[in-house]
C-alpha positions as CSV (number, residue, x, y, z in Angstrom):
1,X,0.0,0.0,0.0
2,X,1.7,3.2,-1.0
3,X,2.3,6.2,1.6
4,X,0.1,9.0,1.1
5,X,1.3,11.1,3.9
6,X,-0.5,13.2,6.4
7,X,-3.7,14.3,5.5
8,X,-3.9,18.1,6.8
9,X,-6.9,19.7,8.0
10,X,-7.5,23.6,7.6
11,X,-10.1,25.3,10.2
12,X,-11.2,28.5,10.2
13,X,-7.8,30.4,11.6
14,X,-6.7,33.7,9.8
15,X,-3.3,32.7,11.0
16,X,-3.0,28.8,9.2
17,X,-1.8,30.7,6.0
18,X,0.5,33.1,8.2
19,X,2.5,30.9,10.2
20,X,2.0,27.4,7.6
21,X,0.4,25.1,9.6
22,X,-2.7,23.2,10.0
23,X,-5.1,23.0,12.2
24,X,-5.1,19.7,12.5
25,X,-3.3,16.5,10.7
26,X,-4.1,12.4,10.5
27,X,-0.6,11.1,10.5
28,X,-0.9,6.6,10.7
29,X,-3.6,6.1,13.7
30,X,-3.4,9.6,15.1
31,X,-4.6,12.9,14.6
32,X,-2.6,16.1,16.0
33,X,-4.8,19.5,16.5
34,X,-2.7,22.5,17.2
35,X,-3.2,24.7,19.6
36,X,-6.0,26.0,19.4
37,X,-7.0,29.4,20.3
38,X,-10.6,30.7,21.1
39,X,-10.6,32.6,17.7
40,X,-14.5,32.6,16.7
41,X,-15.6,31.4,13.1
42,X,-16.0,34.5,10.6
43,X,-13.5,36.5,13.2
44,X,-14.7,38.6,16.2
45,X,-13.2,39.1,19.7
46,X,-13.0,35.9,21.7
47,X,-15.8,35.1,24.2
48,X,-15.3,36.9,27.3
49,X,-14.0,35.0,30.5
50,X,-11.9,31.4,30.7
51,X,-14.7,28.9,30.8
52,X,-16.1,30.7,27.5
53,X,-12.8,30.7,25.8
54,X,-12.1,26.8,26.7
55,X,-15.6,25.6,25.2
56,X,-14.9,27.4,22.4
57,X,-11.3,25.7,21.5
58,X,-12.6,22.7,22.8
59,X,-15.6,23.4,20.2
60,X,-13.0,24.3,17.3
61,X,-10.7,21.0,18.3
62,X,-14.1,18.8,18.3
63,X,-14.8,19.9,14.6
64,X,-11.5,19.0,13.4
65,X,-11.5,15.6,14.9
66,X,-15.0,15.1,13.5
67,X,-13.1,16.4,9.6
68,X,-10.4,13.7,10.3
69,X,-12.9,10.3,11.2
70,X,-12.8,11.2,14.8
71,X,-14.4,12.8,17.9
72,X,-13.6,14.6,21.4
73,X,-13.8,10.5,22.8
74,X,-10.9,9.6,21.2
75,X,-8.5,12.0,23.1
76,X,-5.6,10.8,24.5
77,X,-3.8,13.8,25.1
78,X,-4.5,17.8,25.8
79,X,-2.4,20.5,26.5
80,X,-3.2,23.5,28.1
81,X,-1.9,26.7,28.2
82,X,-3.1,29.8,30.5
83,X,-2.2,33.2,31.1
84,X,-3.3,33.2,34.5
85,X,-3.2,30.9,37.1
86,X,-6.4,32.3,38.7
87,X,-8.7,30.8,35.6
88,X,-7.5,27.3,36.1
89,X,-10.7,26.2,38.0
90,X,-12.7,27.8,35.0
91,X,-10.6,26.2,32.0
92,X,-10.7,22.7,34.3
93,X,-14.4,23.3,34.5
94,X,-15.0,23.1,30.3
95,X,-11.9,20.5,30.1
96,X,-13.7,18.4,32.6
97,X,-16.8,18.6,30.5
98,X,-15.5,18.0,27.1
99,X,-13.8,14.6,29.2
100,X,-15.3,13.2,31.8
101,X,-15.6,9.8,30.6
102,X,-12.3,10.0,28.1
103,X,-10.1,11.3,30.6
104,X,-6.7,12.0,28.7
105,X,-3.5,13.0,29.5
106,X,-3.4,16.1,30.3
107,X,-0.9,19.2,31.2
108,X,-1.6,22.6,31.9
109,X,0.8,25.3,31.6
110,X,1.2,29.0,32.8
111,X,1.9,31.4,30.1
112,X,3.5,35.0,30.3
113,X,1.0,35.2,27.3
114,X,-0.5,34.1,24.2
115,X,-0.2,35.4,20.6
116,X,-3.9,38.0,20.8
117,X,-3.6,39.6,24.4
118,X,-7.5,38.7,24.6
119,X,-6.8,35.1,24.7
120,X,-7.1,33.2,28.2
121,X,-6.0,30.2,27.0
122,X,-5.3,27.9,24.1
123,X,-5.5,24.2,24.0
124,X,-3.8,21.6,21.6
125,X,-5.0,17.9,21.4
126,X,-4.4,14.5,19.9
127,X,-6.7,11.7,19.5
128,X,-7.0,8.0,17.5
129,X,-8.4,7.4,14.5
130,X,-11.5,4.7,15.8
131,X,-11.1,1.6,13.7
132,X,-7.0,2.0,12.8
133,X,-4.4,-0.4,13.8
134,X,-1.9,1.3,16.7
């Protein structure tokens, strides 16, 4: 069977084109999401607060997962990154959501900042492809 390489997914990002990179990508039995910023579809300022912001990347990571074959149940691994230590109960909150029965990996990281000053938090991911051979 030849290789076909990764198969990249594009979202909804102004910044994909910018910086070259995708927001997601099915490489073998895995799919990689970058981070993922709260950056709403068709632009706008990011929801206001930390919870808000988390369901919305969570939301963004969710649809590419569903583009590659896959879904939020098929995490294995999240990464987390605030600007402030005080939000982590609110970013936990919509983590804990999005997982409760998955339960990944997980890390969450303190940030001097993110990329738009507005952000609270961005949040990268990797799940399986259901049905694939590890």
């Amino acid at each position: 069977m030849p290789d076909v390489g990764p198969q990249r997914i594009s979202g909804h990002s102004p910044y994909e084109p910018v910086f070259g990179f995708s927001r997601a990508l099915v490489a073998g039995d895995r799919v990689l999401v970058a981070g993922t910023a709260p950056v709403p579809a068709g632009g706008g300022p990011p929801p206001a607060g930390p919870y808000a912001q988390a369901r919305l990347c969570l939301d963004l990571i969710g649809e590419a997962l569903a583009k590659a074959g896959t879904s939020l149940e098929h995490v294995v691994r999240t990464r987390m990154y605030l600007t402030a230590a005080e939000n982590w109960e609110q970013v936990a909150r919509a983590h804990g959501e999005a997982f409760a029965e998955v339960r990944p990996a997980a890390t969450a990281v303190i940030v001097a900042g993110l990329l738009d000053p507005s952000w609270l938090v961005e949040i990268e991911a990797e799940a399986l492809l259901p049905g694939q051979p590890p």
